[in-house]
N, C-alpha and C positions, 0 to 999 in steps of 0.2 A: 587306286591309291592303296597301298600296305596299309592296312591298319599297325603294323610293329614300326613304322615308320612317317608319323602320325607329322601334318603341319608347324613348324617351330622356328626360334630364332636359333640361329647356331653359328659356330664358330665360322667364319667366311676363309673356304676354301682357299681363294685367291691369295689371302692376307693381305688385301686391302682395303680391309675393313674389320672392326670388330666383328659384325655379329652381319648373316645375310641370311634371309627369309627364305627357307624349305617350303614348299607348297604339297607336299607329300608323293610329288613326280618329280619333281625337276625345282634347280634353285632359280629365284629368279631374280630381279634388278632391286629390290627393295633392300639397303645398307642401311647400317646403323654403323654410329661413333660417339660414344660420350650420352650416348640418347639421344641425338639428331636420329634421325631417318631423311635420306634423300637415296637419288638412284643412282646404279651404276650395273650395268648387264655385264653378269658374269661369264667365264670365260667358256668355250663349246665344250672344253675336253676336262672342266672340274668335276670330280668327284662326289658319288652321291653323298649325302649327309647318312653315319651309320645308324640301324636300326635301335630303336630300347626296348626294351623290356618292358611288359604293359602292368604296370603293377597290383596290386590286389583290388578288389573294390572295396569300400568304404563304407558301410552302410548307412543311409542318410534319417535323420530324428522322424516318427512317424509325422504320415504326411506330408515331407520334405523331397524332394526329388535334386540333385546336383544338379545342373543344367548353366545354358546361356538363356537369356530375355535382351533382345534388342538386339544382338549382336555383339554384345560383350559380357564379362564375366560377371555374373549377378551373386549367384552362389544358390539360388531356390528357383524353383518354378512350379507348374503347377497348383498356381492359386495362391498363392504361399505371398501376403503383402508385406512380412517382415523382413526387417535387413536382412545380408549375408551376414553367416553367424561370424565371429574373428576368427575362426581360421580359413575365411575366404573360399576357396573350393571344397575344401575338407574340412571336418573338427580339430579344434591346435592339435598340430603334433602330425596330423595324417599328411598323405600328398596323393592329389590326384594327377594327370595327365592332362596336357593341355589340349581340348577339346578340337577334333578337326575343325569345327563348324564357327570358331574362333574367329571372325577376320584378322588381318593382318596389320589391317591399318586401327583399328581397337584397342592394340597391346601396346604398351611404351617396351624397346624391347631392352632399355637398360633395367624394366623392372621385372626382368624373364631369372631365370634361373640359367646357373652354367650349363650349355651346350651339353645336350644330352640327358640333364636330369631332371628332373621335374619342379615346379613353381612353389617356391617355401609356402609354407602354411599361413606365414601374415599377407600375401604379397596379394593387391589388388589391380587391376588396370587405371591408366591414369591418377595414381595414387603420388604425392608428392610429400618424401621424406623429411622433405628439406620445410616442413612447415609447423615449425617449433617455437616461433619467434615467442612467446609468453614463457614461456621458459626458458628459454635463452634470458629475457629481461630480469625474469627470478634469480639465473644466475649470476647476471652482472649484479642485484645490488647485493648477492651474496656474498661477493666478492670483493664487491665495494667494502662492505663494513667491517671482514676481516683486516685490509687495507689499512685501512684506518685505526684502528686497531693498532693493527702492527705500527705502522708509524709512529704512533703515541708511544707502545713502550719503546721501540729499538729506539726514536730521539732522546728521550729520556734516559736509556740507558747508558748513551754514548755524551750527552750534552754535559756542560758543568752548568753545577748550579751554586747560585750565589742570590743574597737577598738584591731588594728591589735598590736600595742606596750602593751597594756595591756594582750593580750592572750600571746604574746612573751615571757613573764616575768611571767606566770605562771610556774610553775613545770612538766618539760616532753612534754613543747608545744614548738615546732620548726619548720621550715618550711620544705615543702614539699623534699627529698631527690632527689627523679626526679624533682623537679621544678627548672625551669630557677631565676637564678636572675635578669634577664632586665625582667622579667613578673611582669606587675605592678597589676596585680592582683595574686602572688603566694600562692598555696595555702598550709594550714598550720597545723601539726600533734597535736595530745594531746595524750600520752600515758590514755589508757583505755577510752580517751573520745571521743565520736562521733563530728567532727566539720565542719562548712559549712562556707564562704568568700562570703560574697558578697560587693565591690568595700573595705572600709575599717571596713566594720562591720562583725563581727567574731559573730560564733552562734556558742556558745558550749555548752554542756549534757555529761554527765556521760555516756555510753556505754551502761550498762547494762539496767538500766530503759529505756532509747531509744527501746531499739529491743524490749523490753517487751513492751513498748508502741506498736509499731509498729507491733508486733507480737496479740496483742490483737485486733489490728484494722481487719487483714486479717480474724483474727476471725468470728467476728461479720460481716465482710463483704464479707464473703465467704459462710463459714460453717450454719451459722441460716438461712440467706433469701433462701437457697438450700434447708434446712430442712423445712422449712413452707411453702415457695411458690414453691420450686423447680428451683430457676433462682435469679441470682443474676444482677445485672442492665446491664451489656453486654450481658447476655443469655436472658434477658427479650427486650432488645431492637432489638437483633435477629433473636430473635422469636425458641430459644431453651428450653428445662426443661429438668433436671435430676430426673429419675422415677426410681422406682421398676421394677420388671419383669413384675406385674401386673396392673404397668401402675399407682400407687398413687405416694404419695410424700416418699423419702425415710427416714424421722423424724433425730432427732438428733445425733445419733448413726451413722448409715453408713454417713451421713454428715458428722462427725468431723473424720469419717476413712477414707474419700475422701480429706477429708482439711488436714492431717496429712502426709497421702502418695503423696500429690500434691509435698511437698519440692524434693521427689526421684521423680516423676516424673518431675520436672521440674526443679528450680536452681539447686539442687546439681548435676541435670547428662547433665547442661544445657539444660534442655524440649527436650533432644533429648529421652527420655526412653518415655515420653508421646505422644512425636510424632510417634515415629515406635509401639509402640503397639496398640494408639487406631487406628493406621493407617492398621496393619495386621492384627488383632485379631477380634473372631466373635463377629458380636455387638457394632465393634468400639469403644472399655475400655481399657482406662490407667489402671495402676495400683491402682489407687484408686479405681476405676470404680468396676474392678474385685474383690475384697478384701470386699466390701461394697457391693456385687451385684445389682451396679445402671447401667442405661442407661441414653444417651441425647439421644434426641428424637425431632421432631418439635413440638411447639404448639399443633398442631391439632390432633397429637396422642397422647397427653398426658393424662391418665385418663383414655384407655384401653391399652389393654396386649400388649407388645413392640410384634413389628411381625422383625422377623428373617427367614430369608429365609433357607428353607433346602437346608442342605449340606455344608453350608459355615461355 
């Protein structure tokens, strides 16, 4: 076996497949796609996988030796019973070489580094990006109460207001059916129109422009800053992004099929459909998620290939 041409996942000769496993002689039947792994025996006359460069060595904290334990990526040995330190095989920032002695079946190999270069410095085996859901939740009610918010002033802003005998006396406005009448703040209906009470000042809107209003805001405040930046001000203040498989931004298209499928995932089945699917599902995807083939993901993986643990 070359040592300058050490065991790894790499780009699949054939191009039927993303990524096929170097055994540091010969490639052989182990494919990956998306993070699946299944087989497929490559072809007689494919091309070795090129050699790398063996990079500098790292020196490890006293006491500390880089190594495997068990047969996969531990980060210590040699007696050593504390975690891998965060930067996984190396100190943040370093990068080691994926060890021959590696198995193959060990690595998830959407969680490898590009063909050729070495294993970022957060990256662990069977480490699963996609497992953010508490933060994800911080950002939904962050977002919620901006919402809300908003609604309040842009209704307001856009409604007329007129005292509580003046809306009385319009056509199809009366007071609440469940309201008390000792409620000295009671509040009060308009056929087709949206209306809000506050002490004696009445804010009322036509109905439909309202939600249209309202519906354009989620828009814009959902659907594009997830398309351009990937996080909208609750994921960005959480430190989440919505990615592609391959870890970019997922552009305007699967954003407005995330923003579209969000109402089934959430008010209309009460967010209970959004909660138990991104809760069971591999990858942790609502239905939007899934539809849109996006991921959340944290900060710090966003920009490589979402890592999925095999088997889940």
């Amino acid at each position: 076996m070359d040592p300058q041409n050490p065991p790894r996942w790499a780009a699949d000769p054939t191009g039927r497949h993303q990524y096929r496993y170097w055994d540091g002689n010969d490639w052989t039947d182990q494919v990956s796609d998306n993070g699946a792994v299944s087989s497929d025996p490559p072809v007689a006359d494919a091309p070795p996988v090129p050699a790398v460069p063996t990079p500098p060595a790292v020196p490890a904290p006293p006491g500390v030796t880089w190594g495997v334990t068990s047969g996969v990526t531990s980060g210590v040995t040699s007696g050593v019973t504390s975690p891998p330190p965060p930067g996984g095989w190396a100190p943040p920032g370093a990068t080691q070489p994926m060890p021959p002695s590696v198995p193959a079946a060990s690595v998830a190999p959407i969680a490898y580094a590009p063909p050729g270069s070495y294993a970022p410095a957060n990256w662990y085996p069977n480490r699963d990006s996609t497992s953010v859901l508490g933060k994800r939740y911080g950002a939904f009610f962050i977002d919620l109460a901006i919402c809300i918010v908003a609604f309040i002033i842009l209704f307001m802003a856009f409604a007329t207001q007129r005292t509580v005998a003046e809306t009385l006396a319009l056509p199809g406005c009366h007071y609440a059916a469940n309201s008390s009448a000792s409620d000295s703040n009671r509040q009060i209906e308009c056929n087709n129109r949206a209306v809000f009470r506050i002490n004696d000042t009445v804010y009322e809107a036509e109905f439909g422009p309202t939600f249209g209003l309202f519906l354009l805001f989620t828009l814009l405040f959902f659907a594009l800053p997830e398309a351009l930046a990937g996080a909208t001000l609750g994921k960005l203040m959480t430190g989440i992004r919505v990615v592609r498989p391959d870890g970019g931004h997922i552009g305007i298209g699967r954003s407005l099929l995330r923003w579209l499928l969000f109402w089934v995932d959430g008010p209309l089945t009460m967010w209970l459909c959004g909660i138990i699917t991104s809760s069971v599902s591999r990858g942790h995807r609502r239905l939007g998620d899934m539809a849109a083939d996006s991921y959340v993901v944290g900060k710090a993986d966003a920009g490589q290939p979402v890592v999925l643990p095999p088997g889940r």
